[in-house]
C-alpha positions as CSV (number, residue, x, y, z in Angstrom):
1,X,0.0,0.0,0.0
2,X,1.3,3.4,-1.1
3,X,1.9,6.0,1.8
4,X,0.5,9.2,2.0
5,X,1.8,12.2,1.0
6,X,2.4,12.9,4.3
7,X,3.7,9.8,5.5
8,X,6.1,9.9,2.5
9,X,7.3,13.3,3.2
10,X,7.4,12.7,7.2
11,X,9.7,9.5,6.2
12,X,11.9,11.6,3.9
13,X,12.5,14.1,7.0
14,X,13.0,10.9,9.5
15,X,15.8,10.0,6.8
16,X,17.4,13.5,7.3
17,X,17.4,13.0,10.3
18,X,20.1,10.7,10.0
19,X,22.5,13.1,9.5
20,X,22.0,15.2,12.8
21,X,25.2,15.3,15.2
22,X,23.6,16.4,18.1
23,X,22.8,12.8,19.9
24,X,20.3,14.2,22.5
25,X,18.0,14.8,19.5
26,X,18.5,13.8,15.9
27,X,15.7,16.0,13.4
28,X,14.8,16.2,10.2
29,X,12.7,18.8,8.1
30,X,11.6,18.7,4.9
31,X,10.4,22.0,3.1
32,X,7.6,21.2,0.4
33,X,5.8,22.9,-1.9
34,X,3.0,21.0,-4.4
35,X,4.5,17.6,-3.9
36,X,8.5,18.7,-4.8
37,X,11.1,19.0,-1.8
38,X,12.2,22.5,-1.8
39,X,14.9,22.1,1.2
40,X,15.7,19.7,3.9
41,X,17.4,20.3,7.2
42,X,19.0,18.5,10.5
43,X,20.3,19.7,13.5
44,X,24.2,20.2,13.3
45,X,26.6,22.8,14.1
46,X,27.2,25.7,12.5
47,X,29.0,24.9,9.2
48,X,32.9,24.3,9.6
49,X,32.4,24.1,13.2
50,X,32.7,20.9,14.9
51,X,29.9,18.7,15.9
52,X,28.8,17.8,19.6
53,X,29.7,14.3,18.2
54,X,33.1,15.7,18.2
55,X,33.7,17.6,21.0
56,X,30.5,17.5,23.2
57,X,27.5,19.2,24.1
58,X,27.5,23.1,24.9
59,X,24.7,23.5,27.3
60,X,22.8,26.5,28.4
61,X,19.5,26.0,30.8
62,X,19.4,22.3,30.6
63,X,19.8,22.9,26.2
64,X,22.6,21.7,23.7
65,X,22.7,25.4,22.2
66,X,26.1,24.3,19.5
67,X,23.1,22.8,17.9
68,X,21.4,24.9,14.7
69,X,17.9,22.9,14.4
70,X,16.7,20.9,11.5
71,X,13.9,23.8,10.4
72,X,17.1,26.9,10.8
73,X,19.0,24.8,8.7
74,X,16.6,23.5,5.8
75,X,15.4,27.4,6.1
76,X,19.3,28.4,5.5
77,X,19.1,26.0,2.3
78,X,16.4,27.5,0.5
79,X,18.0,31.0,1.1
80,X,21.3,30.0,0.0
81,X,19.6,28.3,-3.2
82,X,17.4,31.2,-3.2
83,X,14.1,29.3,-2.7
84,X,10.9,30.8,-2.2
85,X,9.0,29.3,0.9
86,X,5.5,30.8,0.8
87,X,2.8,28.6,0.7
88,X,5.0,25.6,1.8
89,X,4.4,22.5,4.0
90,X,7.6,22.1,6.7
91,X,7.7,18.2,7.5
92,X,9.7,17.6,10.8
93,X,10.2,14.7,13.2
94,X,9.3,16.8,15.9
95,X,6.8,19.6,16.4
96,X,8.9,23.0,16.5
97,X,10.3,24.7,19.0
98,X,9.4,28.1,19.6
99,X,12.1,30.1,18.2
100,X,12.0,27.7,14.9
101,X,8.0,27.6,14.7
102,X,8.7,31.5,14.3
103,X,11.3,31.7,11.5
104,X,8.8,28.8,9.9
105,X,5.5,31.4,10.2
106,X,8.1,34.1,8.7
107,X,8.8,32.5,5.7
108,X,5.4,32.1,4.8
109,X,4.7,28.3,5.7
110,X,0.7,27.4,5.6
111,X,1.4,24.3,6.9
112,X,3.7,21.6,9.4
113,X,3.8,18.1,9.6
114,X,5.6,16.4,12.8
115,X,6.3,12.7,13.8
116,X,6.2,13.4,17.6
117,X,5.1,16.5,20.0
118,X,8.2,17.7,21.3
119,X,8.2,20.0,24.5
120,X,6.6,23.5,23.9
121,X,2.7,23.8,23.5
122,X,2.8,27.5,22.7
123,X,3.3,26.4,18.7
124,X,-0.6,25.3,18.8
125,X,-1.9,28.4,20.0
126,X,0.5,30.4,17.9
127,X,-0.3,28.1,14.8
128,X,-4.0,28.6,15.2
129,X,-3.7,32.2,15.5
130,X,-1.7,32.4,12.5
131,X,-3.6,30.3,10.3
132,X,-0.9,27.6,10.0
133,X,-2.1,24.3,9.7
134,X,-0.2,21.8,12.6
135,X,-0.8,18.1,11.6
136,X,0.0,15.7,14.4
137,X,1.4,11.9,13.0
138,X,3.1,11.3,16.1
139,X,2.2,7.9,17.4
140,X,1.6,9.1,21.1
141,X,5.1,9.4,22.3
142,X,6.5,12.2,23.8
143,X,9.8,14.1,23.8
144,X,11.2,15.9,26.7
C-alpha cells in the first residue's frame, strides 16, 4: 500500500534525520511545496564548526545550544539556493520549538507536519492564531 503524502514526506524528513550530530536529539525537516522538496534540514553545528559528536554538548538551561535545528538549517538551504517558501508544507520529526515555529510562520509556511510533539505547546496556540495548519502523525510518544 502506497503511503501518504504525508507519511512519505514525514519519512523523507526521518531519513534527514540521519544526519543530525547532536545525539540528545537527531531531526529532520523537509520543506515542500506542491509535492517537490524544496529544502531539507538536520540539527548540526554551525558549518565548519565541529559537531557535539566531536567535542560535546554546549549546554545553556538544561539545552545543547552548539546545535542549529533541522527547520534553521533547511530554512538556511532554501535561502542560500534562493528558494521561495510561501505557501510551503515544513515536514519535521518533531513539532517545532518556539524560536524555529517562528522563523517557519516568517517565511510564509501554511502548513507543518511532525512525527512526535516535542516540548513546547505555545506552537498550537500560535499556529492557530496564524492560520498555520499543525498536523499531528506522532504515534503518542512524547519528547522531553
Amino acid at each position: 500500500m502506497r503511503p501518504s503524502w504525508d507519511s512519505y514526506f514525514l519519512g523523507i524528513a526521518t531519513q534527514a534525520a540521519t544526519r543530525a550530530t547532536c545525539d540528545r536529539n537527531h531531526v529532520g525537516c523537509v520543506l515542500v511545496r506542491d509535492k517537490s522538496i524544496l529544502a531539507t534540514g538536520f540539527n548540526g553545528s554551525i558549518r565548519g564548526r565541529p559537531h557535539c559528536e566531536e567535542i560535546g554538548h554546549l549546554m545553556e538551561d538544561g539545552h545543547c545550544v552548539r546545535t542549529v535545528h533541522a527547520e534553521a538549517n533547511a530554512i538556511v538551504q532554501a535561502a542560500r539556493n534562493g528558494v521561495r517558501l510561501e505557501g510551503a508544507t515544513a515536514y519535521i520529526t518533531s513539532s517545532p520549538c518556539w524560536k524555529c515555529f517562528q522563523l517557519l510562520a516568517n517565511t510564509g509556511i501554511v502548513r507543518i507536519v511532525f512525527g512526535r510533539f516535542y516540548r513546547d505547546a505555545t506552537v498550537f496556540e500560535e499556529a492557530k492564531a496564524a492560520g498555520i495548519e499543525l498536523v499531528d502523525l506522532s504515534p503518542g510518544e512524547v519528547i522531553d
